[in-house]
N, C-alpha and C positions, 0 to 999 in steps of 0.2 A: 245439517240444517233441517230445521222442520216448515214446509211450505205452509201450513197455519199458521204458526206463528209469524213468518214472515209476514202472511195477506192481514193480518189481526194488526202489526206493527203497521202497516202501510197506512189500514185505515184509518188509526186514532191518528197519525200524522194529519192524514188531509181533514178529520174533521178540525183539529188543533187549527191548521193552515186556513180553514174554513173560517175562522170566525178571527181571523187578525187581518184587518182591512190595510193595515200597514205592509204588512209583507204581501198579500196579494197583490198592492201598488207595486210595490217595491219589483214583482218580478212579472208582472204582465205591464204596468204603465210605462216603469223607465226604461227598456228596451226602446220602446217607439218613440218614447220622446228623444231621445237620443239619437235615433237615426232620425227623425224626421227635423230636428237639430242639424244633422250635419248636412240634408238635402237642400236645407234652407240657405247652407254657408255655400254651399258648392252651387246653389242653383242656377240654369245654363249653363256649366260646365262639365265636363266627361266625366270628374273626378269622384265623383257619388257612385256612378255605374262601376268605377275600378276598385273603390274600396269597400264598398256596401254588402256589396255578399262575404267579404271577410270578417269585416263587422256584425255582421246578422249574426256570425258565432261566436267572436268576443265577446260580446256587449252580455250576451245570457251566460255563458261562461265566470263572468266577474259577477253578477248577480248570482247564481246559484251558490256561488263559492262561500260567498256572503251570507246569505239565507242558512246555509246547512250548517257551513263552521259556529255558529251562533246559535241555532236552536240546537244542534246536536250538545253543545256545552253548556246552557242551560239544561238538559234533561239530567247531567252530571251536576250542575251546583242544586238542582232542586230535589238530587236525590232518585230523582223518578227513576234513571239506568238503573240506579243499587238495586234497587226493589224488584225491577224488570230483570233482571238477572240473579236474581235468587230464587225467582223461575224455572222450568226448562227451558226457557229463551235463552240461546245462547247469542254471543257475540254475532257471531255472525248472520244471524236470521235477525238481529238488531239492526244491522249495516245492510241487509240486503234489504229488508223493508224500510229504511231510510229513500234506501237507491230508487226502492220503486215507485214511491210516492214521487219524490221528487223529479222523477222518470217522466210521472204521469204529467206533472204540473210543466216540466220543460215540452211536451208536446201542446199542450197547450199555447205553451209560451211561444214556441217556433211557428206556430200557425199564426198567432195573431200577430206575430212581429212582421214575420215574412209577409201577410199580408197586407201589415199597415205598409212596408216598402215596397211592395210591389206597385201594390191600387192606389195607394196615397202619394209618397213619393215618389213613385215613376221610376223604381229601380228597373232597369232592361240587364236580363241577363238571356244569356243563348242556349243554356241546360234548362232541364223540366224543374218546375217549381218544386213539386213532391221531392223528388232530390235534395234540394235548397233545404227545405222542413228536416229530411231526416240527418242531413248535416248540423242542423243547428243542432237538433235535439241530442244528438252526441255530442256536440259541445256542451251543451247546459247540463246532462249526466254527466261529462269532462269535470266540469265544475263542481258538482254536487261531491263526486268522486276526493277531488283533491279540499275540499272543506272540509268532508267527514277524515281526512286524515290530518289537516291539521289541526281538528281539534282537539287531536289526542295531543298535542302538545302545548297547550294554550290552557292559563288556570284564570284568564279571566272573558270576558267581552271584548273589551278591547286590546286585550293580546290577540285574539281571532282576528281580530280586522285586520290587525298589524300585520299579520300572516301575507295576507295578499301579498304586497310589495313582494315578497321572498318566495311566495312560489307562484306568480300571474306574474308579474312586472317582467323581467329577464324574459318569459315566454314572447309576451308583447313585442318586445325591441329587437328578439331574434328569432323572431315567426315567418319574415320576409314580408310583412305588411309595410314597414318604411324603407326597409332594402332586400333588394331582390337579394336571396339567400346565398345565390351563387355567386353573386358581389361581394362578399361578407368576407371580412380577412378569415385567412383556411380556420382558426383555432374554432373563433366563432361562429362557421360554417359545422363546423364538425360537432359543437355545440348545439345549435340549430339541428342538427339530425337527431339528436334524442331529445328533445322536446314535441309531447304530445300536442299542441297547437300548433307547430311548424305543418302537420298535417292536416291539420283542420283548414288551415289556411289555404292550404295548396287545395283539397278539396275543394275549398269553395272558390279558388281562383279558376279551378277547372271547369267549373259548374259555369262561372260568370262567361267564360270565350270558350267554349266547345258545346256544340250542340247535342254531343252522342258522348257524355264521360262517364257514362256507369262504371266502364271499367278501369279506369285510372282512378275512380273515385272510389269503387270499394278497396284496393289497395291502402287509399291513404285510411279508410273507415274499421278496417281490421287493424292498423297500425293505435287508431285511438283507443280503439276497443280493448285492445291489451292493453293500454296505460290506463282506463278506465278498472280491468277485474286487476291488475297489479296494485294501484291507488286501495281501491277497498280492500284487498287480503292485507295488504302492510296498517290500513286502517282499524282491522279487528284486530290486528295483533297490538298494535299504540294504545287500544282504547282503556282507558281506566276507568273506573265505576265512581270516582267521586273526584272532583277539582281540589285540590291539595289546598 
């Protein structure tokens, strides 16, 4: 990989990203509406403080998934990958400047989300905020991660969207956010141990009741991180130059 062409690929993303007011909503507004959505329904009751910092990494998670499986497959029906790859850009300094833009845009995103539930909704958690922020932010690269590889399979838009259901859904229902993981019949249990949100979740279940989790949290954070550089190596090898 060539680290220019990488920082060169990141930047025409974010300017691209810059001037689409839609997907800037899309991944800074619906986060917080959505949590501040659900503070509204649980309001006076605990149940906001027990789900919410789980949520803080879902929510960006299913959004970036969104955003990237959909611009990365446009760059393919418009041609622009063929062209960019006829280049020395190769595959991979494609996906890694994908990863970093959108790297850059989920820090962003994990600050204003966490802050709109922290300051606005009244999210209480007992781990340090900063914590909180780089949690999400590995989930939302989680996300960008698994977009850019389903769009190697996907020849339209709304084949991408479709995607979600088959690689987000299953993670959601066996992450331990509606049952505790260790409740979980054994098959599903053991299912839940390779999925990369079963960790994100735990991280941030540790975050929400322990005051001192750095270190049970970088465990589950190294666990993401390898399904995050796993995700993009399986993504540059799927990637085709043009939508069939």
């Amino acid at each position: 990989m060539n680290a220019a062409l990488t920082v060169a690929t990141s930047g025409r993303v974010l300017r691209q990203v810059r001037t689409d007011r839609r997907t800037i909503a899309l991944i800074i507004v619906v986060p917080c509406v959505l949590l501040g959505l659900l503070a509204w329904i649980y309001d006076g009751t605990p149940v906001f403080d027990a789900i919410g910092p789980a949520l803080l990494g879902v929510f960006p998670m299913i959004v970036m998934f969104i955003v990237t499986s959909v611009a990365t497959l446009r760059e393919r029906q418009t041609g622009t990958l063929e062209r960019l790859l006829t280049t020395p850009m190769g595959k991979g300094d494609f996906m890694m400047g994908y990863a970093a833009a959108f790297g850059a845009l989920s820090t962003v995103q994990a600050l204003i989300a966490t802050g709109f539930a922290v300051w606005v909704c009244g999210l209480d958690v007992a781990g340090p905020l900063w914590l909180l922020v780089v949690v999400a932010v590995f989930d939302a690269v989680l996300g960008t991660a698994l977009g850019l590889l389903a769009s190697g399979f996907a020849r339209t838009e709304f084949q991408a969207v479709q995607f979600m259901p088959a690689f987000l859904l299953p993670q959601f229902l066996l992450c331990g956010l509606l049952v505790p993981r260790d409740q979980l019949p054994t098959v599903l249990e053991w299912v839940s141990n390779v999925l990369p949100l079963s960790y994100a979740v735990d991280a941030m279940k540790e975050i929400a009741s322990n005051a001192d989790p750095v270190t049970a949290v970088l465990g589950d954070l190294g666990v993401v991180a390898a399904f995050i550089a796993g995700a993009l190596a399986l993504a540059s090898l799927t990637l085709s130059r043009r939508s069939a």
